[in-house]
N, C-alpha and C positions, 0 to 999 in steps of 0.2 A: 382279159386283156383285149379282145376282139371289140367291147363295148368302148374299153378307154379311148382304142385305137379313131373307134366310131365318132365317140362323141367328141375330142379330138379335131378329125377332121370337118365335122358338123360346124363345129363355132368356129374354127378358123374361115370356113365357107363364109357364116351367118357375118362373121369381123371384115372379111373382105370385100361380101358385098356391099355392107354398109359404108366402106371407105371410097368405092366403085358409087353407091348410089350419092354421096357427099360430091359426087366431079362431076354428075349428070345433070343437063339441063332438060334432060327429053323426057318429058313425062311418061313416056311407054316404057322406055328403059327401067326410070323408074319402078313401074308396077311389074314389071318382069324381074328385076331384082327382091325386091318384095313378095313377089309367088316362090322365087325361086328359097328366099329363107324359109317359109312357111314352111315347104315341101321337104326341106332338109331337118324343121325342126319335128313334122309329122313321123317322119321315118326314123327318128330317132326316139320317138316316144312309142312308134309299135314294136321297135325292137326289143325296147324295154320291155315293153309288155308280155312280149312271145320268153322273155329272160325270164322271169317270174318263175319260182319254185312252190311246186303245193307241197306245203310241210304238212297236209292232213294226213299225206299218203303212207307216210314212215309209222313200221311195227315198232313195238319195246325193244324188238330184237338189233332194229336197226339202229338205236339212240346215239350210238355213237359217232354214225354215218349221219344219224342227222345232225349233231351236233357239228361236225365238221363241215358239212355243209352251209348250216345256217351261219355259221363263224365267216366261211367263205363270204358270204352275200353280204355279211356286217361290214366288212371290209369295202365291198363294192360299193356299199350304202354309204359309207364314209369316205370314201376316194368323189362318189357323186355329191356328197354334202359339199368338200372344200373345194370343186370344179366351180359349182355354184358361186360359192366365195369370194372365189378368184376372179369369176364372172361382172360378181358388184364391184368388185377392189378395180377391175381393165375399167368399168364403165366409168371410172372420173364424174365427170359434171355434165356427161352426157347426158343423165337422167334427172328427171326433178327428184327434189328434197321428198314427197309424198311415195314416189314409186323406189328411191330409195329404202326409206323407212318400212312399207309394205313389203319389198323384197327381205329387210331386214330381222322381220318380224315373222315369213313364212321358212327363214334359216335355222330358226330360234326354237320353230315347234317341229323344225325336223331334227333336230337335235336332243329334245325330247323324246321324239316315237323311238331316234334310234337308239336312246339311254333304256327306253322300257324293253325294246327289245333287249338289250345288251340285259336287261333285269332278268329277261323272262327266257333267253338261255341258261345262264347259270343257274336257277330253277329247272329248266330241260335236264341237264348236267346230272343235276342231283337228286333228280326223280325215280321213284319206286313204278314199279310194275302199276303199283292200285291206282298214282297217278298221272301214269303218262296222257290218256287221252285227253285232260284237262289241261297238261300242262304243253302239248304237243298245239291244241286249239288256238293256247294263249300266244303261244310263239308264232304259230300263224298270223292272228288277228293284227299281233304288232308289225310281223315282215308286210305282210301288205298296207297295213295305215303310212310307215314309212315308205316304202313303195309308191301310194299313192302322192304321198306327201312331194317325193322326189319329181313325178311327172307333173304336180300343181309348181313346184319351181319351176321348170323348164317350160311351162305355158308363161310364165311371168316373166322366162328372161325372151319366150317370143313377143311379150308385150314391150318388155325392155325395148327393144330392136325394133317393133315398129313406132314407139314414143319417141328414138331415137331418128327415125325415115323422117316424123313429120317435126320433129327439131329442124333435120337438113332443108326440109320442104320450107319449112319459112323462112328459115338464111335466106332460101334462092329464091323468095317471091318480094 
């Protein structure tokens, strides 16, 4: 919830300022609004980071802790997939057709990581003693591919927002 809350207030910050730098004539302003989204969207991707669960660490014993765990994170994973979504769906014609389609395209394969993980718990689920470390690894390797996946989005909607700065930048020149 503390994340939703985060990220949340992060893009509303990163939409306002872009609407504040849309009214600026002052190029200082400008680049100060501009650090100022970077900075809001850095903190929102070490947050993510320090959020990160090592599913190496969980015994046989604890399978079912980790299953409800890793359930927990799927959930997070898929609340951050359709934030994303939502993100391309606000951006209108604010972005070219190319940065559309690449956004469209890295939605596509985080939907996949999160299908394999969703594979590769139900496997966890139903896993014997002989193979939990095998199958304990693979549900790792997927939480984090999708993991990474989700922070290469959020670098892409800060590309969004500065393709968006130098749209407003040649309105005003």
């Amino acid at each position: 919830m503390k994340k939703k809350k985060l990220l949340g207030t992060v893009l509303s910050v990163a939409f306002a300022s872009l609407i504040v730098l849309a009214s600026c004539t002052n190029k200082t302003k400008q680049e100060e609004v501009r650090e100022d989204i970077n900075e809001d969207l850095i903190e929102l991707r070490q947050d993510t980071r320090e959020d990160m669960r090592d599913f190496k660490n969980y015994t046989y014993a604890q399978k079912d802790e980790f299953v409800r765990d890793a359930n927990e994170e799927l959930d997070d994973l898929n609340r951050e997939i359709e934030n994303l979504k939502t993100e391309l769906e606000n951006a209108g014609d604010n972005i070219s057709a190319e940065s559309r389609a690449s956004y469209q395209r890295s939605i596509a394969a985080l939907e996949e990581s999160r299908d394999d993980l969703k594979s590769q718990l139900a496997k966890a689920k139903d896993s014997s003693e002989d193979e939990w470390e095998e199958v304990k690894s693979d549900v790792a390797n997927a939480y984090e591919k999708t993991k990474d996946g989700i922070k290469q989005g959020w670098e892409e909607v800060r590309n969004f927002v500065g393709d968006g700065v130098d749209k407003v930048k040649e309105k005003m020149d």
